[in-house]
Structure formats: C-alpha cells, structure tokens
C-alpha positions in Angstrom: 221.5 -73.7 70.3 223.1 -70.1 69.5 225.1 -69.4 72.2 225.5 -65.9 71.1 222.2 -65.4 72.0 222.0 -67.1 75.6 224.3 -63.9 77.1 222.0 -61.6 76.3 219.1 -63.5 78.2 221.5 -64.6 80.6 221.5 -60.3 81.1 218.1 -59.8 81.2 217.4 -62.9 83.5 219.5 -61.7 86.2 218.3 -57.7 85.7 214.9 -59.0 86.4 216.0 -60.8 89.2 217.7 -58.1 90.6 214.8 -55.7 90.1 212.5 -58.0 92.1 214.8 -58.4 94.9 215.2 -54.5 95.2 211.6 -53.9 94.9 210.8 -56.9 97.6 213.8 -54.7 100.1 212.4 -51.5 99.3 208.6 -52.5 99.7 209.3 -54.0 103.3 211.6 -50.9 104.0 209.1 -48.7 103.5 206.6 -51.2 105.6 208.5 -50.3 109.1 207.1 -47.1 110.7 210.7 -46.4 111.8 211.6 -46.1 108.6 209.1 -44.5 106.9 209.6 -41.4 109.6 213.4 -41.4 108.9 213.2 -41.3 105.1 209.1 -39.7 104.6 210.7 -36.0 104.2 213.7 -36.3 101.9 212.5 -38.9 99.4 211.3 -37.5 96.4 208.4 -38.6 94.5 211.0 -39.1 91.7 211.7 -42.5 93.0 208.2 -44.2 91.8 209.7 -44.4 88.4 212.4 -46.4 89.6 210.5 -48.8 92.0 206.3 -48.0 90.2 205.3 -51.4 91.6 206.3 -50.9 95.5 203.1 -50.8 97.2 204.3 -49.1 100.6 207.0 -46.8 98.9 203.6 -45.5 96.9 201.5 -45.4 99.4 203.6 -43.3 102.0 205.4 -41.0 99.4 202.3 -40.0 97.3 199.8 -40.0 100.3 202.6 -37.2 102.2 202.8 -35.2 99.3 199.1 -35.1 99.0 198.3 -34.7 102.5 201.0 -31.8 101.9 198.7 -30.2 99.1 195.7 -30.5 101.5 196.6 -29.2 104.2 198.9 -26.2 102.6 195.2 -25.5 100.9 193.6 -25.3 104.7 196.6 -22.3 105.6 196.0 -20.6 102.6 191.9 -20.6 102.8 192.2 -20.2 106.8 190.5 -22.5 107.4 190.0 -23.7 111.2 189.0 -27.2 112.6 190.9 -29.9 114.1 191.9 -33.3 112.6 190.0 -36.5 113.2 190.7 -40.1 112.0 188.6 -42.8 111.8 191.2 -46.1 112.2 194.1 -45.0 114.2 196.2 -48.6 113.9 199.4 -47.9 115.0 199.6 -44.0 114.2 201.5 -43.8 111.7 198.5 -41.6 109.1 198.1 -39.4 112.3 201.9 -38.7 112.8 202.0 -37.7 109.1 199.1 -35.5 109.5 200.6 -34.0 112.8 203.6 -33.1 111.7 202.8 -31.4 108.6 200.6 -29.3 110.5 203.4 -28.7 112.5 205.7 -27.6 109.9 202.8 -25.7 107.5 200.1 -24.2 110.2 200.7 -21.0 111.9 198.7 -22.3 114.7 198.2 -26.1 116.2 195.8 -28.3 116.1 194.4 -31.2 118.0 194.3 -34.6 116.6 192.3 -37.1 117.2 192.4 -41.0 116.7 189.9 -43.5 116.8 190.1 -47.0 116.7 188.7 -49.9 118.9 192.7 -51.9 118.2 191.0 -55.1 118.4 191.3 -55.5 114.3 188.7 -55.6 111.6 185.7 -56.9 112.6 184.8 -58.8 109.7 186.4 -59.9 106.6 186.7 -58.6 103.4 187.9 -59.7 100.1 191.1 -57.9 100.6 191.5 -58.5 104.6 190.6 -61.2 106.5 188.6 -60.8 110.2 191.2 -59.5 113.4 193.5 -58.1 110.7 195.5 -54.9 111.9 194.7 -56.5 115.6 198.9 -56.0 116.2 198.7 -53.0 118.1 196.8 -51.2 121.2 196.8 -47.3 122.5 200.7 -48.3 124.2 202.1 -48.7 120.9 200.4 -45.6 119.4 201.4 -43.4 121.6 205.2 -44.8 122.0 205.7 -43.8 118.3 203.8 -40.4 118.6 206.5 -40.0 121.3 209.1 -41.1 119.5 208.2 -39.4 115.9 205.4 -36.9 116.6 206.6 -33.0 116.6 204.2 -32.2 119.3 203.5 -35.1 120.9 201.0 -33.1 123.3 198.7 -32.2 120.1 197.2 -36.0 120.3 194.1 -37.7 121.4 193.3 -41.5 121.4 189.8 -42.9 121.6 189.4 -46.4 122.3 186.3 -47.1 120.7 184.3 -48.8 118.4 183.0 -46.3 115.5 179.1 -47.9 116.6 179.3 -46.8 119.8 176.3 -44.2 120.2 178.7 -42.2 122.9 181.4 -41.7 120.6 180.0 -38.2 119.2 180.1 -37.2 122.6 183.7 -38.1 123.5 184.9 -36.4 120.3 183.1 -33.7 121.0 184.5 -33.1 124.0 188.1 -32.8 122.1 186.7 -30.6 120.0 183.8 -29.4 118.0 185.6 -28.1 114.6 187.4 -30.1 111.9 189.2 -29.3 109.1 190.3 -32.6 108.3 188.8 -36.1 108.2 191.4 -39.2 107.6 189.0 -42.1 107.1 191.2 -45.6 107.6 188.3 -47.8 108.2 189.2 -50.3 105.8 185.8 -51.0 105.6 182.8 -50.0 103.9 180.8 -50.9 106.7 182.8 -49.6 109.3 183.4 -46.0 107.0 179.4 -45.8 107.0 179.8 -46.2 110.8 182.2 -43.5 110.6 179.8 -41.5 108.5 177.3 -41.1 111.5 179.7 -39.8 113.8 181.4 -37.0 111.1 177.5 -36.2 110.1 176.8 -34.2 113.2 179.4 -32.0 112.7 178.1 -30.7 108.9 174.8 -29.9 109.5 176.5 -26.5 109.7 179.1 -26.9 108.2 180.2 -23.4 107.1 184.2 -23.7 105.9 185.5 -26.9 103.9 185.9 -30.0 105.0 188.7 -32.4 103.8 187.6 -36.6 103.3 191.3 -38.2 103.0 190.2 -41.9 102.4 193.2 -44.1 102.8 191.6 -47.6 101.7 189.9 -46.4 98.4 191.7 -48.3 95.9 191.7 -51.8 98.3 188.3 -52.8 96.8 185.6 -51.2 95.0 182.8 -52.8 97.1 184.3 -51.3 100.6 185.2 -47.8 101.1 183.9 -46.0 97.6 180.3 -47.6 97.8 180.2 -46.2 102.0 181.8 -42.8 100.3 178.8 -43.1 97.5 176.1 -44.0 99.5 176.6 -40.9 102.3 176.8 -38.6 99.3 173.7 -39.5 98.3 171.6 -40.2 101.6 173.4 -37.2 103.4 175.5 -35.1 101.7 173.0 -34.2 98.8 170.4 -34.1 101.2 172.2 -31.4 103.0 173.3 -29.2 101.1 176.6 -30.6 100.2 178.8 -31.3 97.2 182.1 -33.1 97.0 184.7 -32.1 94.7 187.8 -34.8 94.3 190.7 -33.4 94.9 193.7 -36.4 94.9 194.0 -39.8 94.1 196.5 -42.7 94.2 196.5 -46.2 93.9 195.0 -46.6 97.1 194.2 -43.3 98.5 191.5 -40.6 97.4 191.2 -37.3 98.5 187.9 -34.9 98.8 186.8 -31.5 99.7 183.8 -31.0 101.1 181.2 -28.1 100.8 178.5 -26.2 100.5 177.2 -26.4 97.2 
C-alpha cells in the first residue's frame, strides 16, 4: 500500500462528505417557508455554483428572480390584470408573487389562490395520491399574515379546479389577469386548470403570463396539458406562446395574440 497516497484520498473523502452534508442542510433550509421568506431577497443567484445540486435552493432563488423578470416586464408594458394560481398549497408561490408586486407595481393587485387542500388526487410517477394534503386555507392565510406585504391583496378559493362554478367565483374577484401561476402538479389537473383560464382569452387583448411551476417534475404531466391547450385552444384562437424562462423545474410563457 503507498501510504503517501492514502492522505490525499483521505482529503477528498472527507471534502465529499462534507459537501453532501452541506448540500443535505442547505436543501432542507431552503424547504421551510420561514426560511425561504427570511433569506428569498438577499441571496444571490451566485450561490447555485456553490450548492448546483440543492433542489429547493434552485427552485426558490431562480423561480424569484424570474418571477422578478416577469413581472418587471408587466410595469414596463402596463399591462393590467390580476394574478391567479392554480394550486395554492400552503402559499408560499403566491406570497412570492405578492410581494414582488408589492415592491415593483405602481398599483396593487388582487391575488387569487385556488386549491381544493385535500392533496393530489391521483398519483403520478413523481407524487404519489394525497401528496401536498399537509395544509388547509388556516395555514395559508397564517403565513400570508405573517410574510405577505399586503396581506389584504389575497383571495382563497377552496375548490376543486373541475368544479363547473369555479369560473364564476373567480370571476367575481376579478375579471382581468396579468398573471397565471399554474402549480397543479398535474397534467390532468393543469388541463382542468386550462378550462377555467380559457374564458378569460377569448378576448384577450394585453399579454398574458403561464408561470408553470411543475414543468421539469415529469414530461408526461404538466408540458403534455401545456402542449395539448396550445394546440386545441390556443391556436385555435388566435394565440401564440412565446417562452420566456426556464429552470430545472419551472417554465415560464407569455401569452398573445399572434
């Protein structure tokens, strides 16, 4: 045996130890909603090159700074519409949303969250059935009071995304949206989600913004719903969709006339 070789792999042994230790505490860091409010702000996208392989720390930083882009593009085409999102969970895509509006917009916004918080319906190759089941409208709206900007700029729907009244109880939020924040996890559920956003773009006359947050979960779910409405609606219509952002798991569209 060389000995003088067994430090050196000694060295790297423990560096690769340490590394996934650090990466293990900084991925469920950046899983706690607490957390991710305290830190979203100042933590620079810089970071990903020390930690590339953190799935939260991704998620959260990149999807902020996009969601930054998108809705800095809204101010600076004045663009009007409200925000609506389509698998609420425990808030925390909507508090992001809401407070970047807050800090960017000259004017406010509603937003408005839909979920039926009684977890995925059916499973998936990614998620199992009842997943994201730990949460209900109490817990949403204890961290929009706690980390929200303007807490009064919010609106829960309980609901499932089928039901045929749900176009009628958004509507009665509002009847303009700027942005979309599909977190369905689902194909099937995003197609459900589809029928309800449809009847606000048959006249559709400013862009629209699709900010899927499940994209890159599983080909089969969320980019085949996305794929199939362009085609059977979209097209159809009159529209076109231009891709705007994309990360690991998120992708990010405008849509408009064509």
């Amino acid at each position: 045996m060389n000995i003088l070789k067994f430090p050196g792999k000694l060295y790297r042994f423990i560096v690769r130890k340490y590394y996934f230790l650090a990466s293990a505490l900084m991925n469920n860091r950046w899983s706690k909603s607490k957390h991710v409010f305290s830190n979203i702000e100042t933590t620079n996208l810089s970071i990903l090159k020390k930690f590339p392989h953190c799935r939260n720390l991704e998620h959260h930083i990149c999807r902020y700074h996009n969601m930054n882009l998108v809705i800095s593009e809204v101010k600076h085409l004045n663009i009007t519409g409200d925000i609506l999102e389509f698998g609420t969970y425990k808030g925390v895509g909507l508090i992001l949303l809401g407070n970047l509006c807050s800090k960017i917009l000259d004017d406010r916004r509603l937003l408005i969250g839909i979920d039926c918080f009684e977890g995925l319906p059916h499973s998936a190759r990614s998620w199992g059935k009842g997943k994201f089941s730990d949460t209900d409208l109490d817990i949403v709206y204890s961290n929009i009071n706690k980390f929200s900007y303007s807490p009064s700029d919010f609106r829960l729907i309980k609901s499932l995304f089928s039901d045929s009244n749900l176009p009628t109880k958004v509507k009665s939020y509002s009847k303009d949206f700027s942005i979309v924040h599909f977190d369905a996890d689902l194909g099937s559920s995003t197609l459900e989600a589809f029928t309800v956003v449809n009847k606000f773009l048959l006249n559709l006359d400013h862009p629209v913004y699709f900010l899927f947050d499940d994209w890159g979960c599983d080909q089969d779910e969320v980019p085949e719903a996305f794929y199939s409405w362009l085609n059977s609606f979209a097209k159809p219509n009159g529209l076109k969709a231009t891709k705007l952002y994309t990360t690991k798991l998120t992708r990010y569209y405008k849509i408009e006339r064509s």
